[in-house]
N, C-alpha and C positions, 0 to 999 in steps of 0.2 A: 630939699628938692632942687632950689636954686644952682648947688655944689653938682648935683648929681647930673644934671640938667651941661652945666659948663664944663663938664669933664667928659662929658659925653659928646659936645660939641668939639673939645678941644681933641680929643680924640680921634674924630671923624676929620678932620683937619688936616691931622701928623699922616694918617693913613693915604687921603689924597694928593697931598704933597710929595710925599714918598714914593709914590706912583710915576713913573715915567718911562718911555718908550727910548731903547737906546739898542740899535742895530748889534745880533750879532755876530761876530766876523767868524769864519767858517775855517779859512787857513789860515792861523795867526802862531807867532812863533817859528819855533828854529827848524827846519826841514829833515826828516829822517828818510834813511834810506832800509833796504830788507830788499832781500832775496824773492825770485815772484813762486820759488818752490818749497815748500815747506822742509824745512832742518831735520825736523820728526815726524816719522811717519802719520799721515793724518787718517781718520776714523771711518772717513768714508770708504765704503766700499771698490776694492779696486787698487785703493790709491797706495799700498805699500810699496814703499820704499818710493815712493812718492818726492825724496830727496835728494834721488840719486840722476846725474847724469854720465851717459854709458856713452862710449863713444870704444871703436875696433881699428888696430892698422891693418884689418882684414878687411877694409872696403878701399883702401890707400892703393897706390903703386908700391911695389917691394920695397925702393929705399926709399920712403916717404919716413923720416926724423924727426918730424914734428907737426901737432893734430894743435889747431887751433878751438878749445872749446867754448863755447858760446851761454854766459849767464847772463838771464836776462836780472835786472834792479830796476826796483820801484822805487819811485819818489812818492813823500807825501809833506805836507805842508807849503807853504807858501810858492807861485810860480817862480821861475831863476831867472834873475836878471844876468846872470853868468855862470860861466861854466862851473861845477860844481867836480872838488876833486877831493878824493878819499882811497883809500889803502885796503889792501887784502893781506891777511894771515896766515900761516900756515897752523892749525891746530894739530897741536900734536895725536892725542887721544886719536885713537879712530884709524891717522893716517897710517897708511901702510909705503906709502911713494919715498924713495931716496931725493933728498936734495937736487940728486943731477937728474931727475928724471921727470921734471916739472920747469917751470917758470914761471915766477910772478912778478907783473909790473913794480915798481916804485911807486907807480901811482898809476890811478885810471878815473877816468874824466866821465862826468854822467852830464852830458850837452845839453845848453838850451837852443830853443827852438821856438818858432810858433805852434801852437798849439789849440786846435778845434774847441771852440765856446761846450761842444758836447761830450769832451773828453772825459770819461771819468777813473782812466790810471793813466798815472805818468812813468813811462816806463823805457830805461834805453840798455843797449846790448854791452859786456863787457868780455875780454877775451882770455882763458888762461890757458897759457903752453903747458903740453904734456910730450912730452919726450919718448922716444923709441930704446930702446934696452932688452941686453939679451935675455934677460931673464922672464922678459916675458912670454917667452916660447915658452915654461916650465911650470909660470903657475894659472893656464891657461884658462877657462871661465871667469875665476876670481879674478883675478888683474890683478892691476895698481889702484890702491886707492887715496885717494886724499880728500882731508878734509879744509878746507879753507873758512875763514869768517873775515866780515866787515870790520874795515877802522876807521870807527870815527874822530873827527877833528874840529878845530875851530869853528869850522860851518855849517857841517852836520853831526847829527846824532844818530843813535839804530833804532828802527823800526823795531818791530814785533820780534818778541822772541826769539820763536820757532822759526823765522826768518832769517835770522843774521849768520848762518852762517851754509855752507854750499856742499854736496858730496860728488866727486869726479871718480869713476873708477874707468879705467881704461886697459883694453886686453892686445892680444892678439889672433882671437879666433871669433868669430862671427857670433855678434850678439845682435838680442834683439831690439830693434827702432823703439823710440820713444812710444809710437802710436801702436805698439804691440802689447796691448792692457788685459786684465782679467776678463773685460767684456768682449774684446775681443777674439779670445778665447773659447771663451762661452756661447757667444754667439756664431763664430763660424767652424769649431769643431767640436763642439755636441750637440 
């Protein structure tokens, strides 16, 4: 009884000792970046092709040679004490764009900043050149398209998957705006 008795105490012991309150940290580790658009189509209604940004030298002046496109990148993990810089790809697969009919940075810079105690994404803008070409009179809705992905490096890593990598297609006849969705479709013409 004595044995069962001391082992039952000495176990109640290990148990509260082993017990300890030790904070924990919410962004710890190395900083990932992703795309704020998803790579593959997402499931929600609506949102096909959900991946794609569309941009016309039909809204341009005639000799307008180059459309700056605008991808927004999300950060996540710890805030930046400095500027944070990482590389874009050209993925083959997919892309339909010729070499001369694009441009991508060397690098591009994801800035710190101050930032609002009630932020809850960190997000800044990135630019890539798409070029003017004759051929694009010819293959006129479908465009050019390309597909680009994240590179990571020393300081950061990639986010989410379905994140990491961006679709540009670009034409020359009148397509339609980002805000021209299924619902809006649906709700202003039928």
């Amino acid at each position: 009884m004595k044995i069962r008795l001391l082992f039952i105490v000495t176990l109640l012991a290990g148990i509260v000792s082993a017990c300890g309150e030790k904070d924990i940290a919410v962004f710890e580790g190395r900083n990932q970046i992703y795309f704020e658009k998803f790579y593959m189509n997402a499931l929600y209604p609506g949102t096909k092709e959900a991946d794609t940004t569309r941009t016309s030298f039909f809204f341009f002046p005639e000799n307008t040679k180059e459309i700056k496109v605008k991808l927004v990148v999300n950060l996540s993990g710890l805030e930046l004490e400095k500027d944070l810089h990482f590389g874009l790809k050209t993925v083959e697969e997919g892309t339909t764009a010729k070499p001369e009919e694009y441009r991508l940075e060397k690098e591009y810079t994801f800035r710190t900043r101050a930032l609002p105690t009630d932020m809850k994404e960190v997000k800044d803008t990135i630019e890539v050149s798409v070029l003017h070409s004759d051929r694009l009179a010819e293959l006129g809705t479908d465009g050019v398209r390309l597909v680009v992905e994240l590179v990571p490096n020393a300081d950061v890593d990639l986010g989410q998957y379905e994140r990491r990598r961006a679709v540009i297609v670009w034409s020359e006849v009148e397509a339609k705006p980002d805000w021209w969705t299924h619902e809006v479709e649906w709700t202003l013409f039928l």
